[in-house]
N, C-alpha and C positions, 0 to 999 in steps of 0.2 A: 734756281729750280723753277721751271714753267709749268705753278703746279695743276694749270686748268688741264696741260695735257693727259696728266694723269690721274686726275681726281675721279674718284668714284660718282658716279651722277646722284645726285638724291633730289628729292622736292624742296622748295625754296621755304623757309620757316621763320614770319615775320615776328621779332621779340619788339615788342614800340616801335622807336625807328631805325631797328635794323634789324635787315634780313642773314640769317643763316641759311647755307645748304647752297645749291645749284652750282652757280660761278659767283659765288659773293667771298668775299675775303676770312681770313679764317680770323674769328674772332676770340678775344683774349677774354676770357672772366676772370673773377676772384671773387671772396667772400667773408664781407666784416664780420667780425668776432667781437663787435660789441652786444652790452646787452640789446636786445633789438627796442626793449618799451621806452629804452632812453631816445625819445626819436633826435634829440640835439645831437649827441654822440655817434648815433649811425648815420645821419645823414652828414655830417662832419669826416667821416670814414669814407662814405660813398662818394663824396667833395673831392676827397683828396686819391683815391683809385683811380677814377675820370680823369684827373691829371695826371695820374704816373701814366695813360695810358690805359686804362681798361675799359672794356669796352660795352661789357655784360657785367654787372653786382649779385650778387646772390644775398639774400637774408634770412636769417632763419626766423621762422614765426610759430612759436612753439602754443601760443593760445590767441584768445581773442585782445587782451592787454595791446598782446605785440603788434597784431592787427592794425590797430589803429594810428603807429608808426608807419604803415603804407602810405592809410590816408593823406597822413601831413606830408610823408615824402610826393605825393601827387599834387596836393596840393599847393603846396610851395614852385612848382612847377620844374622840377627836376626831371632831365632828360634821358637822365643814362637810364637804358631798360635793368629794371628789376625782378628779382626771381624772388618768388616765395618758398622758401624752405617748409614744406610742410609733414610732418609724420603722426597718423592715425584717425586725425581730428579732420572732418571731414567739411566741416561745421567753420571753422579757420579757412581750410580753402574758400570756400562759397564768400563770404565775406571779402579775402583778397580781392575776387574776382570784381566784388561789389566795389572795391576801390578801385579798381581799373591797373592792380599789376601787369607786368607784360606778360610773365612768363609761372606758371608753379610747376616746381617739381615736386613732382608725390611717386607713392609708388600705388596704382589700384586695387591691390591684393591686402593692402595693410589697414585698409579706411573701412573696413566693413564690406555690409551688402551688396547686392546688385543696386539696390536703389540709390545708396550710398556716393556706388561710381556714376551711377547715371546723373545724378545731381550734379555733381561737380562736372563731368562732362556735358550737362545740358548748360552750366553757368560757364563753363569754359567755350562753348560753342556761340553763344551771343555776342560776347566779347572778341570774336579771335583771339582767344587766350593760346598759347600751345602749354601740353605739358611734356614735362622734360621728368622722363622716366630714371630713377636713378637705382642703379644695381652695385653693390660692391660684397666681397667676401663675407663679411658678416652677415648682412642681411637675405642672405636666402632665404626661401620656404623651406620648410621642413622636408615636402612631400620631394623636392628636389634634389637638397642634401641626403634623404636617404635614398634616393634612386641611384647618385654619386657617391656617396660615402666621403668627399671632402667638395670643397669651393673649385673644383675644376674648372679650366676655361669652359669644357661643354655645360655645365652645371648655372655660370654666372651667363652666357647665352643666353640657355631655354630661359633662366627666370626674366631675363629682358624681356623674350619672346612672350613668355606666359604674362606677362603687365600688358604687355602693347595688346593681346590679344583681348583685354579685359575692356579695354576703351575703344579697339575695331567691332566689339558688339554691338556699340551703341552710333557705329558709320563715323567715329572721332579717327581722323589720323593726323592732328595737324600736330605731328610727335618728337621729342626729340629724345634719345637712349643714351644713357651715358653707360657705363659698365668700367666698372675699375675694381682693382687690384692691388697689395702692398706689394707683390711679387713682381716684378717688372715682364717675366717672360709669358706668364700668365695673363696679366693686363691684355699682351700682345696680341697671343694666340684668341685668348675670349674676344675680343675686338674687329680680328679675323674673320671669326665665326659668325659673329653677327654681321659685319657687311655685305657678307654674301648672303645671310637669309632674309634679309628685311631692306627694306627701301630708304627707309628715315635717315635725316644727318642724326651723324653720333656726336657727343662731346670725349674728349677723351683727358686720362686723367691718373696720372698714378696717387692711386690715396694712403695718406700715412705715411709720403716717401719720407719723412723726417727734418734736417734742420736747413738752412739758405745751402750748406755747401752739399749737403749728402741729398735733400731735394732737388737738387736743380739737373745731380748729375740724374739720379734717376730718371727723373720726367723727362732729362734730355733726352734717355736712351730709351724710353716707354713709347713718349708722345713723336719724337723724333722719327723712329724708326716705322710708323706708321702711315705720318705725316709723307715717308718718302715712298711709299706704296699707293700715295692717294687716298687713304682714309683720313677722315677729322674734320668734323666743320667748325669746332669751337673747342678752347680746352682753358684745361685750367692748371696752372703748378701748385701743387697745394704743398706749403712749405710749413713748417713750425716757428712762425716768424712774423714781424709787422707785413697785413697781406697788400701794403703795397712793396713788399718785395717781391712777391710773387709776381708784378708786372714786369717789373724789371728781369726777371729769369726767363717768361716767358719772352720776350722781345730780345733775348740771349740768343732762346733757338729758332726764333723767327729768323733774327740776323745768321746764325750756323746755317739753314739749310737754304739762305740765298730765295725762298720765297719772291716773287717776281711782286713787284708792288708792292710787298709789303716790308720787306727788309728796308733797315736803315744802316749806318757808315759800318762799315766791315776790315775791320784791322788782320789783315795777312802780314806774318814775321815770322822769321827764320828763328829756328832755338840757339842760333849760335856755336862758333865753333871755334878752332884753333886761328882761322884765319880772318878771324872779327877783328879789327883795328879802333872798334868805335864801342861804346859803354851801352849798346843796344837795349840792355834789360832796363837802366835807368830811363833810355830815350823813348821808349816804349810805356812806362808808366809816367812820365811826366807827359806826354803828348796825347794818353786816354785822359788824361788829367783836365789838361788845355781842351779838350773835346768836351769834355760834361761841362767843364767852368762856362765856355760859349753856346751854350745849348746844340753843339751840331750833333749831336747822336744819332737824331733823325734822317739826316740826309742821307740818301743811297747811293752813296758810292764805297768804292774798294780802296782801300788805302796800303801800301806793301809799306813794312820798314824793314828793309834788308841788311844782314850783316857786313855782306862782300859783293863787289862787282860779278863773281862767280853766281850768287845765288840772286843777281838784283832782277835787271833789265831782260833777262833771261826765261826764267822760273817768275817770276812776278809777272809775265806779260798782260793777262789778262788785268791786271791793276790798274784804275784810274787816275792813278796819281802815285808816286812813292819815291824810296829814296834808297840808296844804295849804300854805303856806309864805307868811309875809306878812313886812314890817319888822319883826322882833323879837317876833314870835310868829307863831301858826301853827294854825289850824282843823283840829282832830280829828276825823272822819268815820267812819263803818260805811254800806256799802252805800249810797253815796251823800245820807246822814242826815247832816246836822251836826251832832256832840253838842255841842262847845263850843271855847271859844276857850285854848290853853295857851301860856306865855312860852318862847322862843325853846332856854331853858336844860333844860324840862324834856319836850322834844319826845324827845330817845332813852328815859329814865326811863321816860315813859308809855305808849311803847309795847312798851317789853319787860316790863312790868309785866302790859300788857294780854296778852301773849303767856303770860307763866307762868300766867293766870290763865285759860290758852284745855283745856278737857279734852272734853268731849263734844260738845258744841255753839256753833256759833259766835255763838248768841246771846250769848254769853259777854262779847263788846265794845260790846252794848248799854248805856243808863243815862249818869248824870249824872258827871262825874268832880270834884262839888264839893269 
């Protein structure tokens, strides 16, 4: 998917060093679930997200204690941009900012007074801090919930709207609005609503989807289904689960919707049929197998494992590389080109072979493999 064509335009929104929003790539967060004062334990967390692959951390920083877990994470010179989780405490933001976070999500309605937000929006302003406005079902206003009578998508909107409005007083837009939902069709519609009213990149997010298998599908089908209309400039899969799974699920639907530049190997296979000849399902999980053992996950290309000549060369054309499956061997292909015939034993070998051997160009699976 070529998603610059379709993406919704927003303002560019620098979290340390990297940019959200504009035509910058859509970035992945996640959020440690240690306690935050342990700063050994959370930055040990934040270590190992950065290498599943994340791109944005989140932290919660529920007082001043935790606070100073920023600190050390700045000072140790860690790079992955950091979010402060902050709710009420107005007094905790200010401080973050003083350590040089990249990014706080608050909500400006929950922190008190005008002066309150102004403060934090004058210490956010010095810094190029942004804040990342965070709305979900639970936490509406009152005054909103009873204008709706439940967490409606119009409802989870305006309160977006009504936050952002609170930090445009003070000439702050350097914003970012998340808006989520347990309800996935909800999430949608509210998400909807606000790209048309507002300018800002959104993060997007089903919250509460539940555990690695019932989150993943959710958020595939929340974040997914937005992601293909052009909204989202960053998101998160929030699973009930160690949160570097939640990179790995989001890098699921990165790879699902074919993202241009950002997708990596993409396994296309037939579910098999009466005219399967070859052990397809076994060959299929021992060859994702071979893919994580060799680190190629990354690489972008299409890989087919076809049951039959019927479904290979054919229906696979668009595939980089793949194999077609017959009684005890199995026809090797590129871009619908049949290069030659391989014995049944050396169908995983050749093509993880052909994958290490993939760097600039995908001409690279062309040629004889005598």
């Amino acid at each position: 998917m070529n998603y610059r064509e379709i993406r919704r335009k927003t303002p560019e929104v620098r979290i340390g060093k990297l940019c959200i929003g504009g035509n910058h790539p859509i970035a992945i967060q996640s959020m440690t679930n240690t306690d935050t004062r342990d700063a050994e334990a959370t930055i040990a967390q934040i270590k190992a997200l950065a290498s599943a692959g994340c791109d944005i951390v989140r932290i919660t920083v529920p007082d001043m204690e935790a606070a100073e877990t920023v600190r050390i994470i700045k000072e140790q010179g860690i790079t992955t941009p950091i979010v402060a989780d902050i709710h009420f405490d107005y007094k905790v933001a200010l401080k973050c900012a003083e350590y040089g976070v990249d990014k706080i999500r608050i909500n400006p309605g929950n922190i008190g007074d005008d002066d309150r937000v102004k403060a934090v929006v004058d210490a956010c302003k010095a810094k190029n801090i942004p804040i990342r406005i965070g709305v979900n079902s639970g936490s509406l206003e009152k005054h909103i919930l009873a204008k709706y009578g439940a967490p409606t998508p119009e409802a989870l909107c305006e309160s977006g709207l009504y936050h952002a409005a609170l930090l445009e007083k003070y000439d702050y837009r350097n914003i970012v609005i998340s808006i989520k939902a347990s309800t996935v069709p909800d999430m949608i519609a509210a998400n909807r609503l606000l790209a048309k009213a507002c300018p800002y990149p959104l993060h997007l997010g089903v919250t509460e989807a539940g555990g690695a298998e019932m989150g993943l599908v959710k958020s595939a089908v929340g974040i997914g289904a937005l992601l293909c209309e052009g909204i989202g400039d960053t998101f998160r899969v929030s699973l009930t689960a160690d949160p570097v799974k939640e990179i790995d699920a989001a890098r699921k639907i990165i790879n699902a919707l074919g993202i241009e530049g950002q997708c990596g190997l993409q396994i296309v296979s037939c579910p098999t049929c009466g005219r399967t000849k070859i052990d397809l399902i076994d060959l299929h999980t021992r060859f994702e197998a071979a893919v994580k053992a060799e680190g190629l996950e990354n690489i972008p290309v299409k890989v087919a494992l076809m049951g039959c000549i019927v479904n290979g060369p054919g229906e696979a054309r668009e595939a980089d590389l793949g194999i077609a499956g017959g009684k005890g061997e199995a026809l090797l292909f590129s871009k619908g080109e049949i290069l030659c015939k391989i014995p049944e034993e050396a169908i995983i070998p050749t093509l993880i072979d052909r994958l290490k051997s993939f760097k600039h160009t995908k001409e690279a699976f062309k040629g004889d493999l005598a």
